[in-house]
C-alpha positions in Angstrom: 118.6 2.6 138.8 115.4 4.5 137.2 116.1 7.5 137.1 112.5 9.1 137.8 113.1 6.9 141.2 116.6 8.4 142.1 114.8 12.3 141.2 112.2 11.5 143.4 114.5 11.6 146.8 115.8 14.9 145.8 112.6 17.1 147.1 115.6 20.3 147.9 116.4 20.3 144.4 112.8 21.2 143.7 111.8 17.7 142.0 109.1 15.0 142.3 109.2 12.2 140.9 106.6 9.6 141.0 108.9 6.5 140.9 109.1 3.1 139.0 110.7 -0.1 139.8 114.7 0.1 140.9 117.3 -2.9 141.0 117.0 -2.5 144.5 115.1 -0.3 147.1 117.6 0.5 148.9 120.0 2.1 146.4 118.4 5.1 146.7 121.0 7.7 145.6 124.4 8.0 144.3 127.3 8.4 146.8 128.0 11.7 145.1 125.1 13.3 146.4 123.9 14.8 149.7 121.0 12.8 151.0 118.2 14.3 152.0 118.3 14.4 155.6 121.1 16.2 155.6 119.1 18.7 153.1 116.5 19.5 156.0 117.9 22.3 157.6 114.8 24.4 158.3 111.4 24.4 159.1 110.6 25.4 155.3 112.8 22.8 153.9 111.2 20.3 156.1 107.7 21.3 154.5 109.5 21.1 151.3 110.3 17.4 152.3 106.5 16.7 153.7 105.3 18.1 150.5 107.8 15.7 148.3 106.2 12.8 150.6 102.6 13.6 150.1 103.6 13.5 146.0 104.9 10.3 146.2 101.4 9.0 147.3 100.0 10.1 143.9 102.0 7.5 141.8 100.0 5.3 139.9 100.9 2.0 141.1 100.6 3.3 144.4 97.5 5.5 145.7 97.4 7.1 142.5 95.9 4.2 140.7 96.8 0.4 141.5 96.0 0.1 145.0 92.5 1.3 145.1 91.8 -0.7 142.3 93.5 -4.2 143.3 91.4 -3.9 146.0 88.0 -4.4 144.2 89.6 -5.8 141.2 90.8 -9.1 143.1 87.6 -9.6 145.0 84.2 -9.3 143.1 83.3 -5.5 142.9 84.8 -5.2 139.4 86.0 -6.9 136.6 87.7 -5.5 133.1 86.2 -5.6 130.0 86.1 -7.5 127.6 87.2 -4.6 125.4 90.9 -3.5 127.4 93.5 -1.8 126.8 95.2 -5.1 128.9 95.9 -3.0 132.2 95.7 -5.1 135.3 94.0 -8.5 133.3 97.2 -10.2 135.8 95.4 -9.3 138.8 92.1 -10.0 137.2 93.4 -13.3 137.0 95.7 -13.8 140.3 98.3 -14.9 137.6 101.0 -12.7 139.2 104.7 -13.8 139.0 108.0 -12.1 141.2 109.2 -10.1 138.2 105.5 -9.0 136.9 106.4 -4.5 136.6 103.1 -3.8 138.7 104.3 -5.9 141.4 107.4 -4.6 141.4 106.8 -1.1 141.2 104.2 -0.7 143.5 106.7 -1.5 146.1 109.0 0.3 144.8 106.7 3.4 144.8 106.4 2.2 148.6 109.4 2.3 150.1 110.1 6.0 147.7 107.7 6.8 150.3 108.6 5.5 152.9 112.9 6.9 152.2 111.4 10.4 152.2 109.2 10.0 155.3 112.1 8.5 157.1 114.3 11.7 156.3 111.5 13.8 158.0 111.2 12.2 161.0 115.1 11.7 161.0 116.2 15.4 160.4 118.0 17.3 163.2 116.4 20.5 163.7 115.1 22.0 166.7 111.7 21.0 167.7 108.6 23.1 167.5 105.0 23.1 166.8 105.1 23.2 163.1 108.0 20.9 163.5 106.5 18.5 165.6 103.1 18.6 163.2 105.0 17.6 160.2 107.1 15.0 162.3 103.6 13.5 163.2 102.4 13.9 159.3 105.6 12.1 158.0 104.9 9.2 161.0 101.3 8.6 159.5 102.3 8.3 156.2 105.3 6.3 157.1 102.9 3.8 158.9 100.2 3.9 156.4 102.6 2.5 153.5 104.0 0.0 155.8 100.6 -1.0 156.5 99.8 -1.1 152.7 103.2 -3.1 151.9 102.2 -5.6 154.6 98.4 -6.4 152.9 100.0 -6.9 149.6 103.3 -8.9 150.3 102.5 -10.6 154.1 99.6 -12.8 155.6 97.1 -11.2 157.7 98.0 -10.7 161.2 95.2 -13.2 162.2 96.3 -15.7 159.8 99.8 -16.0 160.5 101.5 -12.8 162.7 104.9 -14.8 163.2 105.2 -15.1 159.2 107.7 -12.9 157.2 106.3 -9.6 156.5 108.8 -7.1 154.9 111.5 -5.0 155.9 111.1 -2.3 158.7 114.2 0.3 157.2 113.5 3.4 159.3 116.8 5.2 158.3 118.1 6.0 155.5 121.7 3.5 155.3 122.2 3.0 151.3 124.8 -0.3 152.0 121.7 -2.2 154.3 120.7 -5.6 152.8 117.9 -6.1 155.9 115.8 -9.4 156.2 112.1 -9.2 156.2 111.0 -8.3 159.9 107.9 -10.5 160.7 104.5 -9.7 160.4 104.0 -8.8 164.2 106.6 -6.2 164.0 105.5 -4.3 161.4 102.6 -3.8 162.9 104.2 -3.2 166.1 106.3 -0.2 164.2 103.1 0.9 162.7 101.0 1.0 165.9 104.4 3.2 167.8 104.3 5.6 164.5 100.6 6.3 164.9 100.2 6.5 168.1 103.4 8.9 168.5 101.6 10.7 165.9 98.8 11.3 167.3 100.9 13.1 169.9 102.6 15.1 167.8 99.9 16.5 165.2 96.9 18.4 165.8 93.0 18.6 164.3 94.0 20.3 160.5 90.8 20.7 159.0 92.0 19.9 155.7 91.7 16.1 154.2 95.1 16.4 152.1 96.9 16.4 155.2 97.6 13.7 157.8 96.6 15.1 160.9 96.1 13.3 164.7 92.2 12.3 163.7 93.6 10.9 160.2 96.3 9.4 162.3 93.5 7.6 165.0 91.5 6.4 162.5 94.6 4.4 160.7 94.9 3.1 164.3 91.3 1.9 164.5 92.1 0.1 160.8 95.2 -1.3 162.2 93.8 -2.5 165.3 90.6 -4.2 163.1 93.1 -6.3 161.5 94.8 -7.4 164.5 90.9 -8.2 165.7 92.0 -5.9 168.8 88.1 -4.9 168.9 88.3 -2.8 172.4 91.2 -0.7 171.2 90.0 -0.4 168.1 86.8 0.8 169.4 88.8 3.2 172.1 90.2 5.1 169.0 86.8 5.4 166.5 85.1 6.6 169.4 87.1 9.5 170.1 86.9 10.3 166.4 83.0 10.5 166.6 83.1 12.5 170.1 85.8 15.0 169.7 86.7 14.7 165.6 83.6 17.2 164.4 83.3 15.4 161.4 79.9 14.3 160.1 78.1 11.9 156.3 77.0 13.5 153.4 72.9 13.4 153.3 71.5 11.2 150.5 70.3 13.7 148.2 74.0 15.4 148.5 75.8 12.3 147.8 76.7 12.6 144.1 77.6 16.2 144.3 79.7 15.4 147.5 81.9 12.6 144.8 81.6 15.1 141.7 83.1 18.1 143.6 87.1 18.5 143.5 89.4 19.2 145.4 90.3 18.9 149.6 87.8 19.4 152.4 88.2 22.2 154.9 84.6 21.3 156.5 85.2 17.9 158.0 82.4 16.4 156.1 83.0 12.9 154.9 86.6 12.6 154.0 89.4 12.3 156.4 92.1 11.9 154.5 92.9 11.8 150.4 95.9 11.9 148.0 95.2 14.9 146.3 95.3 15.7 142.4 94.9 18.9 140.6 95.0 20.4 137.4 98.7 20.4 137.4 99.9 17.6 139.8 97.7 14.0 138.2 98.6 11.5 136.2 96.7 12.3 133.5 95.3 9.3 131.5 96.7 7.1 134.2 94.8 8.6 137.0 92.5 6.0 139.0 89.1 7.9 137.1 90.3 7.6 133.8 90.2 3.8 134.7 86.7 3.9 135.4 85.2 6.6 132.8 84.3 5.4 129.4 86.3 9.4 128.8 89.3 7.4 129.6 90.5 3.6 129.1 87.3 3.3 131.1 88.3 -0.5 131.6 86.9 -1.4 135.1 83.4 -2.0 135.3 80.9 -2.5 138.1 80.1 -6.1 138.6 76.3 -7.2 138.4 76.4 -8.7 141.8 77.8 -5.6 143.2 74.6 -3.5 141.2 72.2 -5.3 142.5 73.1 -5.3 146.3 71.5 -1.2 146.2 68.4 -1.0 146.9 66.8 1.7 143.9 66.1 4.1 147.0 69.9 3.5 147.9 71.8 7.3 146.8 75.1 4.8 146.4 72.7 3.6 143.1 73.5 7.0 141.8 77.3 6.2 141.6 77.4 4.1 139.1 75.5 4.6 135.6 74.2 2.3 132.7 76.3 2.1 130.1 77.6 0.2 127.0 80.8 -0.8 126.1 82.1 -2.7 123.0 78.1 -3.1 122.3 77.5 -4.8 125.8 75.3 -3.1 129.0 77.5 -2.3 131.0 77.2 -0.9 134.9 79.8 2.3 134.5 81.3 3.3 137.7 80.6 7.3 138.2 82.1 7.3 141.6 85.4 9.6 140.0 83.2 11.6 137.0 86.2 14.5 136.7 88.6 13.0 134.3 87.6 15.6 132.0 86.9 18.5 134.1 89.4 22.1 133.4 89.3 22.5 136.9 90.9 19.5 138.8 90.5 15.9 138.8 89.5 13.4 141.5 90.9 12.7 144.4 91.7 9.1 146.0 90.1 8.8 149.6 91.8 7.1 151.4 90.0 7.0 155.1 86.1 8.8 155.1 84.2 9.1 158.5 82.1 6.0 157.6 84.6 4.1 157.9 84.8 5.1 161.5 81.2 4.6 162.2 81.1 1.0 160.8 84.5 0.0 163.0 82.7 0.7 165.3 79.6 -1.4 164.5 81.4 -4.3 164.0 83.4 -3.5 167.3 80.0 -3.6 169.5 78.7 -6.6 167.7 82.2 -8.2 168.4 81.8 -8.0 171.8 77.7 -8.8 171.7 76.8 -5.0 172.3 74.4 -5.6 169.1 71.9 -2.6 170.0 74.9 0.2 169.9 76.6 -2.1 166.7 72.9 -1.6 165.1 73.0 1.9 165.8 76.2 2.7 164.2 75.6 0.8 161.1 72.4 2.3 160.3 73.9 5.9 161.1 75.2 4.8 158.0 73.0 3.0 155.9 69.9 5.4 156.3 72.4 8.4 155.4 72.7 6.5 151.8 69.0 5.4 152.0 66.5 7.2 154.1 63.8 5.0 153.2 65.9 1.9 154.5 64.0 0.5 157.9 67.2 -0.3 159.6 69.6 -3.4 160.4 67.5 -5.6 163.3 69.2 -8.9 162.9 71.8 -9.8 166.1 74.7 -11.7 166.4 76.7 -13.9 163.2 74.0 -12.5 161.0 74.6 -8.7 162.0 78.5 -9.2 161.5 77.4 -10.3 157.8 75.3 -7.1 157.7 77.8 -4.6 158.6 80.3 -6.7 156.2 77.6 -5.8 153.5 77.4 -2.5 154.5 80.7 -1.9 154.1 81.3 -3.5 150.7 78.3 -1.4 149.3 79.9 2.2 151.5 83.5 1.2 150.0 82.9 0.4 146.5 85.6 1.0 144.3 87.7 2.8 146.9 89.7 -0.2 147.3 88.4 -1.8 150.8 86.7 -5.0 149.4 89.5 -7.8 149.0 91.0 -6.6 152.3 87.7 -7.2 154.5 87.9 -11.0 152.8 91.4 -10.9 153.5 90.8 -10.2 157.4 88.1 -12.2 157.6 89.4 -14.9 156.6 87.3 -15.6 153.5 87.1 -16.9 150.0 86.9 -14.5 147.5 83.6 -16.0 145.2 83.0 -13.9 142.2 79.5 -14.6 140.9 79.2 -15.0 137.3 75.2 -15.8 136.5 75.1 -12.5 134.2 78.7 -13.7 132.7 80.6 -10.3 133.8 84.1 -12.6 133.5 85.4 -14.2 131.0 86.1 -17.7 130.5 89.4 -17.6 131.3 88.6 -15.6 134.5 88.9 -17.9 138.3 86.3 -16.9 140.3 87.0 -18.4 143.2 90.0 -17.6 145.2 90.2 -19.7 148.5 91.3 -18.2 152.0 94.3 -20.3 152.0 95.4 -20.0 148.3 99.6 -18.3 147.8 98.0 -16.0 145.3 96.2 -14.1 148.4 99.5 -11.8 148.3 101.8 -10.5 146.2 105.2 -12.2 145.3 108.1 -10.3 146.7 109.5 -8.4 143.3 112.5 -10.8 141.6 114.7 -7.7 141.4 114.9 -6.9 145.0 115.3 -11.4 145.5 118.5 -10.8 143.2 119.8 -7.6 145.3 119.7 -8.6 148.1 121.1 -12.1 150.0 119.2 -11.6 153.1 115.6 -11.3 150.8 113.6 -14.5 150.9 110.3 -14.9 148.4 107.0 -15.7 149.4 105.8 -19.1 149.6 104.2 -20.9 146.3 106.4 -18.3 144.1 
């Protein structure tokens, strides 16, 4: 076994690890050691083990890099360069395979996660209010990276909800070989954590943590993939009434991306995996992707460019460029790779996101004046001069779609709206962003639409089947 994975369950003994791929995701730790849940005596060693947990998120093929960029990468917001330093050019080109290291260590990096919040919520101290909050924190996160795991290695819930999804392991047993649990049921254990979170933690003002409103707005997510529009709605709504939180303006867009660092003033951001000076990943760090100050491989497609109107303060975040002698749309969403004083942090849920659930909710069930509403709160925030969404029906639902691909850019959102609804992914190539070699179409119905289920864990485990077409 790795043995950055095996250090990264040992939080008591002071160390973080970010994880790599392991023979198999349940042999966690040697039999010679104490596990952790029998570490988490106290309240203080408890917030050892949440902050342990909220380090595992920063790993780079997990929230620290891969997943926010596989989800623009295998849709159409960007593309790598010609000139590469050959990271991620097998998701570029959905030529994945069960023992391809990405694959496999971002669900490794997973269920690291996942181990550590299970010895939270598992620990056997008395109950209390800081208690209770980091119980709630550790049930977010644990339902958040089962809801990641589930994107990447199941069907969507509307395409298939009785095929395999993956394993549910909510305690920590290191001689379980479990099946895969079906898709259905992890999203039933998801929707228990969440909701029993919100119950348990309270209104932090701080986006590095995963309080009840972070917690609600997972649930709204969750419930948009399971096209469960009324609860969905039910949970964004209390969000906008009772969460305080409110957009940047346009003209305070850029400096809201360019400033560092978590939020205490509820503007924006919800929740992020935070970086710092001292805890990043350096040159693997999701903006040293992007920034020509770093591999800078990722680059904005032309389609994406030109769906901003020039009055559009989104415009802003991305910057001409050139790269191996080419112009080049630069990405400018993440500009601190360089900065002394911290580097950028991965959002992971902003308040937009809860005002366009809800537009699509109205419009779902025909409400199209409030759906209208709520996507132009939006919209004119990033474009005062912007007259406003009009159209009803099938053609505001393409609208709000729109809205969110131009809102989400580059935080990873893209492929995952094509994914739930249902729809081919259709890069357009009239400006010749991809190269030859590049598909750019990848049907609704294709295998490649998910992940193969890593080889390693296939080999350790008899009761581990593979994902069709692999």
């Amino acid at each position: 076994m790795n043995n950055r994975y095996k250090m990264a369950i040992w939080v008591v003994l002071g160390i973080v690890g970010l994880g790599s791929c392991s023979k198999k995701f349940l042999d966690l730790t040697p039999y010679s050691q104490v596990p952790l849940n029998q570490a988490i005596v106290d309240q203080n060693s408890m917030q050892t083990a949440v902050n342990g947990m909220y380090a595992g998120l920063r790993a780079t093929d997990f929230y620290g890099r891969s997943i926010p960029i596989d989800g623009d990468l295998l849709a159409d917001n960007i593309y790598i360069s010609a000139a590469n330093s050959n990271r991620y050019l097998i998701e570029l080109t959905y030529t994945y395979i069960p023992t391809y290291g990405n694959v496999a260590s971002t669900w490794a990096e997973a269920y690291s996660v996942i181990l550590r919040a299970n010895d939270i919520i598992n620990a056997t101290i008395p109950s209390g209010p800081t208690v209770n909050e980091l119980v709630g924190e550790a049930l977010t996160v644990r339902a958040f990276t089962y809801f990641e795991l589930l994107k990447f290695f199941a069907p969507s819930y509307l395409q298939d909800s009785t095929a395999l999804g993956v394993p549910l392991v909510l305690k920590y047993d290191p001689l379980l070989t479990p099946p895969r649990n079906t898709v259905a049921e992890g999203y039933a254990q998801i929707q228990s954590d969440l909701i029993r979170a919100i119950g348990l933690t309270t209104e932090v003002p701080s986006s590095s943590i995963a309080s009840k409103y972070v917690a609600e707005g997972l649930l709204a997510r969750l419930y948009m993939f399971m096209g469960d529009w009324t609860d969905a709605q039910t949970a964004a709504l209390d969000i906008v009434n009772n969460g305080g939180y409110t957009l940047t303006g346009a003209n305070n867009l850029v400096g809201y991306w360019s400033t560092p660092g978590v939020r205490t003033d509820l503007v924006e951001t919800m929740f992020e995996v935070e970086f710092d000076i001292t805890n990043n990943n350096s040159n693997d760090n999701l903006d040293a992707f992007y920034s020509q100050s770093g591999y800078g491989d990722a680059l904005c497609t032309d389609n994406l460019y030109n769906t901003y109107s020039a009055t559009d303060a989104r415009r802003s975040l991305i910057l001409a460029g050139s790269r191996a002698g080419v112009n080049v749309w630069v990405v400018n969403k993440y500009p601190n790779t360089t900065n002394p004083g911290g580097t950028d942090n991965t959002k992971v849920l902003r308040y937009a996101e809860i005002l366009l659930t809800l537009a699509e909710t109205y419009n779902r069930q025909g409400n199209d004046p409030m759906a209208q509403q709520y996507v132009n709160q939006v919209a004119q925030a990033r474009d005062p001069s912007f007259a406003g969404y009009s159209v009803t029906g099938p053609a505001l639902l393409d609208d709000i779609t729109l809205e969110r691909r131009k809102e989400f850019a580059f935080e990873g959102q893209r492929y995952w709206d094509l994914v739930r609804l249902n729809q081919d992914v259709v890069r357009d190539n009239t400006t010749n962003n991809y190269l030859q070699n590049v598909p750019l179409t990848l049907q609704a119905n294709d295998h490649r639409r998910i992940f193969p289920i890593p080889q390693a864990e296939i080999n350790a485990n008899k009761n581990m089947k593979q994902n069709p077409g692999y």
